[in-house]
MDTraj code that builds the backbone (N, CA, C; nanometers):
import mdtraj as md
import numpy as np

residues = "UNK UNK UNK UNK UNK UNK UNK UNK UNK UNK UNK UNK UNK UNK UNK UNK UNK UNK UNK UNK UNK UNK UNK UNK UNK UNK UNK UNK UNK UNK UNK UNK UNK UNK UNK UNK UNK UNK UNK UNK UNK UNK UNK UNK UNK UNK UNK UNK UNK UNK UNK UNK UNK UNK UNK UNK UNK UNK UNK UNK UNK UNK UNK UNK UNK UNK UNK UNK UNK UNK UNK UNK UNK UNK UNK UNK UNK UNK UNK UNK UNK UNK UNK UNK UNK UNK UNK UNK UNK UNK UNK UNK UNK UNK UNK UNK UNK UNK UNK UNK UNK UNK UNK UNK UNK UNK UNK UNK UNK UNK UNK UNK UNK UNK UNK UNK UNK UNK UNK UNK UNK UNK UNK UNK UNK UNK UNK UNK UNK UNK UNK UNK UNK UNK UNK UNK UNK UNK UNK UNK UNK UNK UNK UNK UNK UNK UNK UNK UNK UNK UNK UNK UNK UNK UNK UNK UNK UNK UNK UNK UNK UNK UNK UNK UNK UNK UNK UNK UNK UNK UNK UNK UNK UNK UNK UNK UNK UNK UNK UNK UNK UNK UNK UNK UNK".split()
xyz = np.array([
    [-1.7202, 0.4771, -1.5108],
    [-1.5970, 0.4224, -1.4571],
    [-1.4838, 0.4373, -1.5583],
    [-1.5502, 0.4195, -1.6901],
    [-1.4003, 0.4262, -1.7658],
    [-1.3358, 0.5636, -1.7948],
    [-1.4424, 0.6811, -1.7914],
    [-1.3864, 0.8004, -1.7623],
    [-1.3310, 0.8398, -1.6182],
    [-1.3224, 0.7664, -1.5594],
    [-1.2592, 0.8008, -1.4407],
    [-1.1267, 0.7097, -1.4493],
    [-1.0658, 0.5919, -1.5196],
    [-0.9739, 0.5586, -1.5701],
    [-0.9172, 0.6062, -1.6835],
    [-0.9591, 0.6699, -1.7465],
    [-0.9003, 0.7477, -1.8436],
    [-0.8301, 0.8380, -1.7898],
    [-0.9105, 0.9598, -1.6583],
    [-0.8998, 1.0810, -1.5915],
    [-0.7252, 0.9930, -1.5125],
    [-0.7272, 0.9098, -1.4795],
    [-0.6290, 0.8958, -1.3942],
    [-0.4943, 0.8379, -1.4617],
    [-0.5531, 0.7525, -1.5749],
    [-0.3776, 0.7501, -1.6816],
    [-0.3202, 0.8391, -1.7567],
    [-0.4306, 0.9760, -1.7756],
    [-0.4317, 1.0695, -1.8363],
    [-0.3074, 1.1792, -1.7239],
    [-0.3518, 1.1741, -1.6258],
    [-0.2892, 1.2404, -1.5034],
    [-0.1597, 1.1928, -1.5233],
    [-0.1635, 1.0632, -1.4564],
    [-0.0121, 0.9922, -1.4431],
    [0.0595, 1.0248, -1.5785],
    [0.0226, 1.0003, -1.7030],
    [0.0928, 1.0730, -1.8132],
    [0.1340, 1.2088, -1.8033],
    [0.0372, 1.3096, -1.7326],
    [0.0919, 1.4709, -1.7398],
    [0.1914, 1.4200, -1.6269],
    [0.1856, 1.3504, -1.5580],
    [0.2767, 1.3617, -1.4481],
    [0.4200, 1.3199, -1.4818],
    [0.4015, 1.2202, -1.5277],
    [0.5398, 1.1466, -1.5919],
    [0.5762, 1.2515, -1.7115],
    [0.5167, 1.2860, -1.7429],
    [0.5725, 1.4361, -1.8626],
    [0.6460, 1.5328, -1.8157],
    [0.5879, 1.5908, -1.6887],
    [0.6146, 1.6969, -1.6287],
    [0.7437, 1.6786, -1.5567],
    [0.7744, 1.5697, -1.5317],
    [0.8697, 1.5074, -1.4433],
    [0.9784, 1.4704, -1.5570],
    [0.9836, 1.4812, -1.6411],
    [1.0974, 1.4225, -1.7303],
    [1.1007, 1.5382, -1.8011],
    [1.0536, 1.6835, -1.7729],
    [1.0966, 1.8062, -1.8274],
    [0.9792, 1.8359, -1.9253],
    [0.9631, 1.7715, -1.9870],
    [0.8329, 1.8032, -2.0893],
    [0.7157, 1.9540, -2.0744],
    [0.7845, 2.0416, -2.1840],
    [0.7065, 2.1800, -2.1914],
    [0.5667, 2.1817, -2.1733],
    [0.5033, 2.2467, -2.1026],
    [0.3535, 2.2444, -2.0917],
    [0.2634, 2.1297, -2.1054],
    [0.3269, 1.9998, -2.0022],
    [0.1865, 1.8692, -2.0155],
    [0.0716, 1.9386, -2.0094],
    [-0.0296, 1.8883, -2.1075],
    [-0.1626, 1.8986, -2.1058],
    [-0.2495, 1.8131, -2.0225],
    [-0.3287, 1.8784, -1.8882],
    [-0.3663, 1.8007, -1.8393],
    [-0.4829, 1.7890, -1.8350],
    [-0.5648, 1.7159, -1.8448],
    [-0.7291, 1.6893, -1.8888],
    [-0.8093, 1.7705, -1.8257],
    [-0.9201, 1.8033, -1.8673],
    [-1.0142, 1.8927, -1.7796],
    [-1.0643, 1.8288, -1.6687],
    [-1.1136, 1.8614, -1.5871],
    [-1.1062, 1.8282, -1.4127],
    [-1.2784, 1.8687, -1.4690],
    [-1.3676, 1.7587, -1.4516],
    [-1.5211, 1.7989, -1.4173],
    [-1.5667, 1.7795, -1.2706],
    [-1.5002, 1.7907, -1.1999],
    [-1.6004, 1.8045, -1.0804],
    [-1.4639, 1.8229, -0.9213],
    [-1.5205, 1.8572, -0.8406],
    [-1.4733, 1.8869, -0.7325],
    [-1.3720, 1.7885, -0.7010],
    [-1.4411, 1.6545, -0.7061],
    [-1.4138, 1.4928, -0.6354],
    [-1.3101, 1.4741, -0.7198],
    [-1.3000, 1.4810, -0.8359],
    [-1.2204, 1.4740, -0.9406],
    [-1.0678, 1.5288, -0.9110],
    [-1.1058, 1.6705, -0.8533],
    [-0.9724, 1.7666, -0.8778],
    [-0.8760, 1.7306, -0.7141],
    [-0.9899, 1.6667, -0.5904],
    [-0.9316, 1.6358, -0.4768],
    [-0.8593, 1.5600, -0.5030],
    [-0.8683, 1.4486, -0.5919],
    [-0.8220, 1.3232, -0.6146],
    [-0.6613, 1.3656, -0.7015],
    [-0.6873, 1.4097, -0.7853],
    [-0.5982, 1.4453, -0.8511],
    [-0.4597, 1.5297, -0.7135],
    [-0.5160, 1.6081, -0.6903],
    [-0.4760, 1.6986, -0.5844],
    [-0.3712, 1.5852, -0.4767],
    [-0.4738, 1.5062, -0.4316],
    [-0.3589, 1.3692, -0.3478],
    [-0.2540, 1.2801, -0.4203],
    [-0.2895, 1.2891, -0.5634],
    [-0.2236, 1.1849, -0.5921],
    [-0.1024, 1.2711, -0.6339],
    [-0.0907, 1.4064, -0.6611],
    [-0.0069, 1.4926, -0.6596],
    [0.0901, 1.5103, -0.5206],
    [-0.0014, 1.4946, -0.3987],
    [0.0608, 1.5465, -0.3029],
    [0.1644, 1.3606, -0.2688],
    [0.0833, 1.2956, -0.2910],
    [0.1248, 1.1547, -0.2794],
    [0.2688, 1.1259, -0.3275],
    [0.2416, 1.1679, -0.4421],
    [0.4017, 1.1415, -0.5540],
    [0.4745, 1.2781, -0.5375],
    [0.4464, 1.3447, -0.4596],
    [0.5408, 1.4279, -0.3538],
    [0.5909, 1.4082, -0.2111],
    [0.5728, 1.3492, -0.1950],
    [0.5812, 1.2707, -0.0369],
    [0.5343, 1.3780, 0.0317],
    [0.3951, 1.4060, 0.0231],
    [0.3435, 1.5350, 0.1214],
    [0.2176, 1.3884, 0.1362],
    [0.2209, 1.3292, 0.2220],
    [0.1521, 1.2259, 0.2469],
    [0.0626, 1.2735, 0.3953],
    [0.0234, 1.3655, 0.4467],
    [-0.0659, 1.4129, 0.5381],
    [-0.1781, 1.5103, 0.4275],
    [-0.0894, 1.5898, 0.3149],
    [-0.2042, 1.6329, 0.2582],
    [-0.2548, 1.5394, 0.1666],
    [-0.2370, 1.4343, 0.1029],
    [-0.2365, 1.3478, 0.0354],
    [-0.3584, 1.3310, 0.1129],
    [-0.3167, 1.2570, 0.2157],
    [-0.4563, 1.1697, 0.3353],
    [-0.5838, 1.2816, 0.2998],
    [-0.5296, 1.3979, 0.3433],
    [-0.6766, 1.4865, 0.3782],
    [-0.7369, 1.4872, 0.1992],
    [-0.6661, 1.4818, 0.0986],
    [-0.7063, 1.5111, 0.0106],
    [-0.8466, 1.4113, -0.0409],
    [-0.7441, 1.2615, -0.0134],
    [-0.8566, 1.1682, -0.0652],
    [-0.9658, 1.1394, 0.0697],
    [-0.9401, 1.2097, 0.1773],
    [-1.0496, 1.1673, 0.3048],
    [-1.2127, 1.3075, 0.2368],
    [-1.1369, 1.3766, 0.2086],
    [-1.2383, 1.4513, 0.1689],
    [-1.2998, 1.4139, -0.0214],
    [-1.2431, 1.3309, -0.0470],
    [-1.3103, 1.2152, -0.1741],
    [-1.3823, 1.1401, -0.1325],
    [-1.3534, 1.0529, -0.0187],
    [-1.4602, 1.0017, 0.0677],
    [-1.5671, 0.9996, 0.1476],
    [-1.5809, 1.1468, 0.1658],
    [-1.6910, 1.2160, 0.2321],
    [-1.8000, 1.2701, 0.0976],
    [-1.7401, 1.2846, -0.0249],
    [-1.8502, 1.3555, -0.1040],
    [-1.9192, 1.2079, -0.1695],
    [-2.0914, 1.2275, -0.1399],
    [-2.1265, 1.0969, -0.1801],
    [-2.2053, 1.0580, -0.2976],
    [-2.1352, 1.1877, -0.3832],
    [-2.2499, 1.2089, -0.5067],
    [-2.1563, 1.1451, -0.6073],
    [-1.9952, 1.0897, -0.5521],
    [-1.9080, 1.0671, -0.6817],
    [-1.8282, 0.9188, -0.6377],
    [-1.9324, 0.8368, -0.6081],
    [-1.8902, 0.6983, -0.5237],
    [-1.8075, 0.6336, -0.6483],
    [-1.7590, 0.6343, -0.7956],
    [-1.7195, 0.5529, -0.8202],
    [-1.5528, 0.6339, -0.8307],
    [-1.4703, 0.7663, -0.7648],
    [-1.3667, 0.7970, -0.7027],
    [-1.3392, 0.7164, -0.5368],
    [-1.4401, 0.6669, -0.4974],
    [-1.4500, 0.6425, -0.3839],
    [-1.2985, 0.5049, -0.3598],
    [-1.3606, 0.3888, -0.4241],
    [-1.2528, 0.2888, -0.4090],
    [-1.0738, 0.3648, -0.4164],
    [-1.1070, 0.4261, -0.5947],
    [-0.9663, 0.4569, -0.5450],
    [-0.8872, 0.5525, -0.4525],
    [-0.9887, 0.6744, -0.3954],
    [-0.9631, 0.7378, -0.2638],
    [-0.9047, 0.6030, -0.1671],
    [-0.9667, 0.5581, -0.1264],
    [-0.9636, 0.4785, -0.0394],
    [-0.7947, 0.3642, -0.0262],
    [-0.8022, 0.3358, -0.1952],
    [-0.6785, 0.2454, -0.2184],
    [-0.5307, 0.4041, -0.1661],
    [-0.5580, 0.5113, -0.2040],
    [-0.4635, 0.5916, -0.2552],
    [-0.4892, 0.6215, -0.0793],
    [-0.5535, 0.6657, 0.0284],
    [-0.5626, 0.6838, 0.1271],
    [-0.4658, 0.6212, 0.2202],
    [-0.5107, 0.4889, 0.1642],
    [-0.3958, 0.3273, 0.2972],
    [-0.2411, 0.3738, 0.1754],
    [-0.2567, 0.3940, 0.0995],
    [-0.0942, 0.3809, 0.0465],
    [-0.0380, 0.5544, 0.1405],
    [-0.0904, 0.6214, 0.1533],
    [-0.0712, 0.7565, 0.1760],
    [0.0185, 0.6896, 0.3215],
    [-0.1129, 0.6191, 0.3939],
    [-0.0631, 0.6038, 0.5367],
    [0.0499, 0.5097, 0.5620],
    [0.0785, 0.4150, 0.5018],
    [0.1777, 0.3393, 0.4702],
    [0.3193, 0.4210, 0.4747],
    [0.3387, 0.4680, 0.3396],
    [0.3962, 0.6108, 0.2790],
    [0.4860, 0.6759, 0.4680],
    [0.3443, 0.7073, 0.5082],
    [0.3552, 0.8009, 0.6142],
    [0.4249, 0.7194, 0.7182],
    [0.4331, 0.5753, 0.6977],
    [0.4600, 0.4837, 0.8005],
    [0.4108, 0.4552, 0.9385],
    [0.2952, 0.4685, 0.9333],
    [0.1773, 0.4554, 0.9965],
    [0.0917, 0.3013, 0.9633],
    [0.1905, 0.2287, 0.9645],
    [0.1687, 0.0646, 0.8777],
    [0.0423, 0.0020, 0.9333],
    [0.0156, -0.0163, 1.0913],
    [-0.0684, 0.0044, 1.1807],
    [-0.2463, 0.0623, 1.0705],
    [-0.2594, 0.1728, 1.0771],
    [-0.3140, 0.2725, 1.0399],
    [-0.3633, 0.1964, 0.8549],
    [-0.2749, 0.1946, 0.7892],
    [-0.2299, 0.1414, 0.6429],
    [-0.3285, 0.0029, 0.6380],
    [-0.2793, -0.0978, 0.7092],
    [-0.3846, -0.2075, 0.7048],
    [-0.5052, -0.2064, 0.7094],
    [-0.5699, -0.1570, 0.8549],
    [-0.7073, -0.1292, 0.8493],
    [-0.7844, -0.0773, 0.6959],
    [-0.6910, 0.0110, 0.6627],
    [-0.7451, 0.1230, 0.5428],
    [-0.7377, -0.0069, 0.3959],
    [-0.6346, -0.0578, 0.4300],
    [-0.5960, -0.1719, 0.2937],
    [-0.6869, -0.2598, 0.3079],
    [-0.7419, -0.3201, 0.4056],
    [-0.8692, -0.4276, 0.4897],
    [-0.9811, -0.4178, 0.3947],
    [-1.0137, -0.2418, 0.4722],
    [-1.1571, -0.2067, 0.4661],
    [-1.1731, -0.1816, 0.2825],
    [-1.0719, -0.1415, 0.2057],
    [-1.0881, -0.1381, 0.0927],
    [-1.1355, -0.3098, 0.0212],
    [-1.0817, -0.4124, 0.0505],
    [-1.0702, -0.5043, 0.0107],
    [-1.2264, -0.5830, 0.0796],
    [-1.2619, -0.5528, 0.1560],
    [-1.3801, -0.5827, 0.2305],
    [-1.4861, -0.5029, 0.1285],
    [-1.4568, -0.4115, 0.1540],
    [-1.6066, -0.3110, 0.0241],
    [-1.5915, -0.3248, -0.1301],
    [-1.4749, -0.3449, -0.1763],
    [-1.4646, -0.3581, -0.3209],
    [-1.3963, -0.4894, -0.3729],
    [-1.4474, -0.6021, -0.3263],
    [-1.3781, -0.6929, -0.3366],
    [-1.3525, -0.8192, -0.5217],
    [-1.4261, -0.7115, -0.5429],
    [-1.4488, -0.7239, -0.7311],
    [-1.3355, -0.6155, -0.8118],
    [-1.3067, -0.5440, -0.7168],
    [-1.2274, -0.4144, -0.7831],
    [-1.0898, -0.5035, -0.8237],
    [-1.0192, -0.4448, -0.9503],
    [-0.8802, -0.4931, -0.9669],
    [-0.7678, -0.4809, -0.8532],
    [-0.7894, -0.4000, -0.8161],
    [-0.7034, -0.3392, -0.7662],
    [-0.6453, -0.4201, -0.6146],
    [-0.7923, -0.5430, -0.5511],
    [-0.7849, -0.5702, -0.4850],
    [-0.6344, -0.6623, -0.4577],
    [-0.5542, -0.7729, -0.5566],
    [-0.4485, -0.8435, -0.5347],
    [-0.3614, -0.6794, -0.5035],
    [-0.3330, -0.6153, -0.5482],
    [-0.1884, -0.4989, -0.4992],
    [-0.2508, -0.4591, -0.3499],
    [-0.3500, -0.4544, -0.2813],
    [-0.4325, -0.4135, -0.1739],
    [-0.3999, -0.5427, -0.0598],
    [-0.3763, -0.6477, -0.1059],
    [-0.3957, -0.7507, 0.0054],
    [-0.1971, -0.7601, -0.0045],
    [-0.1495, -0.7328, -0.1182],
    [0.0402, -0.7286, -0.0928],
    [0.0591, -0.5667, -0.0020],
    [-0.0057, -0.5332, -0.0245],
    [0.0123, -0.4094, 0.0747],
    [0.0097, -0.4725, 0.2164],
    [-0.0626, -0.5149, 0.2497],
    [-0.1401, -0.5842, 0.3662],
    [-0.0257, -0.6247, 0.4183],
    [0.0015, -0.7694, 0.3687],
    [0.1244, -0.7905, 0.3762],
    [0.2603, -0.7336, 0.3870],
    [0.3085, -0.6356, 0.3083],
    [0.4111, -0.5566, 0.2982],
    [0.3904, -0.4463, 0.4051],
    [0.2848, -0.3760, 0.4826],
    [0.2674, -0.2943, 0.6236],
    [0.3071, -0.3642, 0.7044],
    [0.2966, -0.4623, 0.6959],
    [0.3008, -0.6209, 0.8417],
    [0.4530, -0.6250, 0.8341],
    [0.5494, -0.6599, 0.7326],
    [0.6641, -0.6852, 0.6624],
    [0.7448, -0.5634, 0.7220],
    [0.6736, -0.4591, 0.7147],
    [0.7200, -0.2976, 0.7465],
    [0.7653, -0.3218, 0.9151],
    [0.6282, -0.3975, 0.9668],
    [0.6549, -0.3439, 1.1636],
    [0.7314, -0.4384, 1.2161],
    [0.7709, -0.5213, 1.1066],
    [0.8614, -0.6810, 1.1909],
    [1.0391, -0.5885, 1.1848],
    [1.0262, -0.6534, 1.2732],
    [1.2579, -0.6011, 1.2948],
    [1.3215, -0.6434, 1.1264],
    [1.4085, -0.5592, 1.1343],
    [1.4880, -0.6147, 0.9741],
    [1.6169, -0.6373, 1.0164],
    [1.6804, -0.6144, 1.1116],
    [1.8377, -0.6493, 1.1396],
    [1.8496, -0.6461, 1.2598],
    [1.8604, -0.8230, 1.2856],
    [1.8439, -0.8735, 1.4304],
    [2.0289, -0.8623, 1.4787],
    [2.1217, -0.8210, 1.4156],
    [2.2335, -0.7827, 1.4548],
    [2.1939, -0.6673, 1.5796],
    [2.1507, -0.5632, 1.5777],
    [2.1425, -0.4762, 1.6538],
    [2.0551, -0.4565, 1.7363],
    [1.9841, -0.5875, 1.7526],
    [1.8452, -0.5759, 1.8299],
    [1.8932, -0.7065, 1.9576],
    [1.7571, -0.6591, 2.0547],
    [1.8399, -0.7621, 2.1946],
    [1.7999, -0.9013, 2.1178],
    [1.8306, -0.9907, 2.2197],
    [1.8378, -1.1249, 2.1719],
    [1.7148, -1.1341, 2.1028],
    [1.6678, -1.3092, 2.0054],
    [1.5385, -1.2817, 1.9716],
    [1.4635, -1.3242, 2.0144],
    [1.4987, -1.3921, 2.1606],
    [1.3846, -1.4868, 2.2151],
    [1.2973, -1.3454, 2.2572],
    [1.3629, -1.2052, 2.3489],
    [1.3087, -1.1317, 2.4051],
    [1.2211, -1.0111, 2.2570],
    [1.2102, -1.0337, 2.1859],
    [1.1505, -0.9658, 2.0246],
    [0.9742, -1.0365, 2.0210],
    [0.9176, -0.9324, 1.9928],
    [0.7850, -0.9661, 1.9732],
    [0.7932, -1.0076, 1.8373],
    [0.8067, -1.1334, 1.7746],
    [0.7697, -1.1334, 1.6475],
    [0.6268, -1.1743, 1.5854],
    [0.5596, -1.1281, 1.6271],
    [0.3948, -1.1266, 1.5465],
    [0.3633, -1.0454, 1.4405],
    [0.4488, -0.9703, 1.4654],
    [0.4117, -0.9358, 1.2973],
    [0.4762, -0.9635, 1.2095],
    [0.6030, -1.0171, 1.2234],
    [0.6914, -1.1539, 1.1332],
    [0.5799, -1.2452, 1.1308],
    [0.4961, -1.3263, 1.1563],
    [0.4143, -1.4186, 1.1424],
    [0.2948, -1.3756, 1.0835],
    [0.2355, -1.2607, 1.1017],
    [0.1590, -1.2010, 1.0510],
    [0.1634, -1.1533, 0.9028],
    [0.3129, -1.1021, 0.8606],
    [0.3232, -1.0462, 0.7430],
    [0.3813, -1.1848, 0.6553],
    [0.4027, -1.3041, 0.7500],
    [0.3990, -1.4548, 0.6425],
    [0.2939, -1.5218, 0.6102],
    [0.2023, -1.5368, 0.6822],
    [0.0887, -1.5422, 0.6456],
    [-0.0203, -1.5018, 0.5365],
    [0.0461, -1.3435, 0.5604],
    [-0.0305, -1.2745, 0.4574],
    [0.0311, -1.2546, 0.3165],
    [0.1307, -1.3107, 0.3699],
    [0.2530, -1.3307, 0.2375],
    [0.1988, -1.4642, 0.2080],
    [0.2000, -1.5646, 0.2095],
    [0.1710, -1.6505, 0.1490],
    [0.0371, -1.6832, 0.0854],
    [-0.0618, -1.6195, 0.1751],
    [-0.1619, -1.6108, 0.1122],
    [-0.1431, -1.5562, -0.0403],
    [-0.0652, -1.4629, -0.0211],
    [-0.1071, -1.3608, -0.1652],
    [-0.0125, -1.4501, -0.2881],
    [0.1142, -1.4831, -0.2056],
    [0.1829, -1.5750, -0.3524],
    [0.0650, -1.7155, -0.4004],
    [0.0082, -1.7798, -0.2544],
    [-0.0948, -1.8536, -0.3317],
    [-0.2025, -1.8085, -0.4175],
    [-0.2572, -1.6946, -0.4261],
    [-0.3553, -1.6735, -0.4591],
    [-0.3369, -1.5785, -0.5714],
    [-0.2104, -1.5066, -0.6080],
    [-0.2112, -1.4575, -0.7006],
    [-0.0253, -1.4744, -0.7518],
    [-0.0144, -1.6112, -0.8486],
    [0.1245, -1.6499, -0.8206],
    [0.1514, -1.5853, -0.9381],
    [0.0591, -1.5169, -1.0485],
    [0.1377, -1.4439, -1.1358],
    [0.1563, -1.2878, -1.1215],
    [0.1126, -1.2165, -1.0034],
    [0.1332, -1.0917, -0.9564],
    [0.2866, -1.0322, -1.0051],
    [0.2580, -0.9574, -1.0566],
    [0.3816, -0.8853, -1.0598],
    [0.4800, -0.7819, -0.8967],
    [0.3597, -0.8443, -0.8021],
    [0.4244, -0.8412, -0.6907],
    [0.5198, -0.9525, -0.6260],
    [0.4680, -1.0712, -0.7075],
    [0.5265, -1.1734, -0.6718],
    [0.6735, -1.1851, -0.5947],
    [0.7064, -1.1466, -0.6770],
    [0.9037, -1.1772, -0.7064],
    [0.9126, -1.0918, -0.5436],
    [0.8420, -0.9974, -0.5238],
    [0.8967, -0.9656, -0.3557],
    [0.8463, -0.9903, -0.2478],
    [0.7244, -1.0223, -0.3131],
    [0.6248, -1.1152, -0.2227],
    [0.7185, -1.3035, -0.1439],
    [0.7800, -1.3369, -0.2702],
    [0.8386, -1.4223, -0.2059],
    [0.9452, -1.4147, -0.1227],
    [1.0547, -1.2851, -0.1678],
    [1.1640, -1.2463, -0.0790],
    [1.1392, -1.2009, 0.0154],
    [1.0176, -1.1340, 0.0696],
    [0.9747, -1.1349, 0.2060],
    [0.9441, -1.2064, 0.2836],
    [0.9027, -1.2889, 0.2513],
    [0.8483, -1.4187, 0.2381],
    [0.9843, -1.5121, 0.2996],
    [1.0383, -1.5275, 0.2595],
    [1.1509, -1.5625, 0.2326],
    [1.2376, -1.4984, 0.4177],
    [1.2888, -1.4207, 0.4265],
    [1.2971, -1.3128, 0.5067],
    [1.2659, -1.3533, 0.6299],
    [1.0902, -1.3386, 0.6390],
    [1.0282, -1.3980, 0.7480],
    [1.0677, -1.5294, 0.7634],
    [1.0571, -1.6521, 0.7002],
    [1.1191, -1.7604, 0.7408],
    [1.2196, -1.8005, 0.8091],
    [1.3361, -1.6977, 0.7335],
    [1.4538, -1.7030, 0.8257],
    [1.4744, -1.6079, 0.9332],
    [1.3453, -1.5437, 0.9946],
    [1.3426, -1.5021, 1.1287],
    [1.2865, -1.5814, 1.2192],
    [1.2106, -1.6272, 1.1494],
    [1.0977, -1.7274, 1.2501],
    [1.2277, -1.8804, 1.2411],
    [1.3194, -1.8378, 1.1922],
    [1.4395, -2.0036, 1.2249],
    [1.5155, -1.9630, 1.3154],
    [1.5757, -1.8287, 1.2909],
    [1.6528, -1.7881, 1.4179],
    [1.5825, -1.7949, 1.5391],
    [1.4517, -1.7672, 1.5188],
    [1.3901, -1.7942, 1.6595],
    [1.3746, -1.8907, 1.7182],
    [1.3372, -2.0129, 1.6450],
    [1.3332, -2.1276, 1.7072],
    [1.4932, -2.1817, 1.7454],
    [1.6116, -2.1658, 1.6611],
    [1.7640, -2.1612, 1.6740],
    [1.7534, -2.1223, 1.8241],
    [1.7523, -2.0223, 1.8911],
    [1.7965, -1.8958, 1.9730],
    [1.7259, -2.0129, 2.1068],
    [1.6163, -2.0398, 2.0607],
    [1.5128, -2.1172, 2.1791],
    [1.5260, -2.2665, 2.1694],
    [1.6205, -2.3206, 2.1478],
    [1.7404, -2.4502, 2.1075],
    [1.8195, -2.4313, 2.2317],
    [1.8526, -2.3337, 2.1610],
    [2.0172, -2.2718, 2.2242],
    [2.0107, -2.2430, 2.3535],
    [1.8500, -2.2088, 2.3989],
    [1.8842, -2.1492, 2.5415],
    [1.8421, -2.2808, 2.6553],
    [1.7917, -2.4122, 2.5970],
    [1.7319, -2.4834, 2.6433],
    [1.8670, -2.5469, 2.6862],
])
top = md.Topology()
chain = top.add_chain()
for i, resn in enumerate(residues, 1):
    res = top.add_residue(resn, chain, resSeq=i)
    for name in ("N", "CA", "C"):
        top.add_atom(name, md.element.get_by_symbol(name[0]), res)
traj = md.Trajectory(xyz[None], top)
């Protein structure tokens, strides 16, 4: 495992090199297939080529000889679909990660995802939208929920700070709504 965290700060370094001009990043040797797919998505990822991204780490997930790429396929998969805005799609994938690796670090940024896909499908500017009694807001309730869960449960996240402004957000949709359903009574 820790060579496979090495393999991936090692990357993000050639990457952040390569990206700030830096002559010939050196990028670590690639031992195995699973290795170079991975690499390969997270390339296509931080390109916004987020369909090859998907196929890249779906085929990390199919090889079953290199299960400890597997979690982060999987984390880098739901961000792909997210990405793709496929938020829908994104959860399940953010779920099922957090369901199978639920010891993994990675899991608190996995459950603000969760949240933040939900955050994604709710309306953001009820100026231009019909009234709000006629607005499905369930996934305003959905992405508070899951928002609050995560500020309770992880209040020193460095997701925090937007975790609450969403947070935040949703509240004052779910007031206009009850306002609006005042108003019409």
């Amino acid at each position: 495992m820790q060579r496979i965290w090495t393999m991936v700060g090692l990357s993000i370094a050639a990457g952040v090199c390569a990206a700030c001009g830096a002559a010939q990043a050196q990028v670590p040797a690639v031992h195995s297939e699973a290795e170079q797919a991975y690499l390969d998505g997270m390339e296509h990822l931080a390109g916004g080529g987020t369909l090859e991204a998907e196929q890249d780490f779906q085929r990390v997930l199919k090889m079953p000889n290199y299960l400890e790429l597997a979690p982060l396929a999987r984390l880098r998969l739901a961000d792909a679909q997210y990405h793709a805005r496929r938020h829908d799609e994104a959860v399940l994938t953010y779920l099922a990660f957090i369901q199978r690796h639920d010891s993994n670090p990675n899991v608190p940024y996995a459950l603000f995802m969760v949240a933040k896909a939900h955050y994604a499908m709710a309306p953001d500017d009820l100026f231009f939208m019909p009234p709000i009694e006629e607005l499905d807001l369930s996934s305003v309730q959905q992405a508070r929920n899951h928002l609050e869960r995560f500020i309770k449960q992880y209040p020193k996240s460095r997701y925090v700070t937007e975790a609450v402004q969403m947070r935040d957000h949703c509240l004052d949709l779910r007031s206009e709504e009850h306002t609006s359903e005042l108003q019409s009574h």
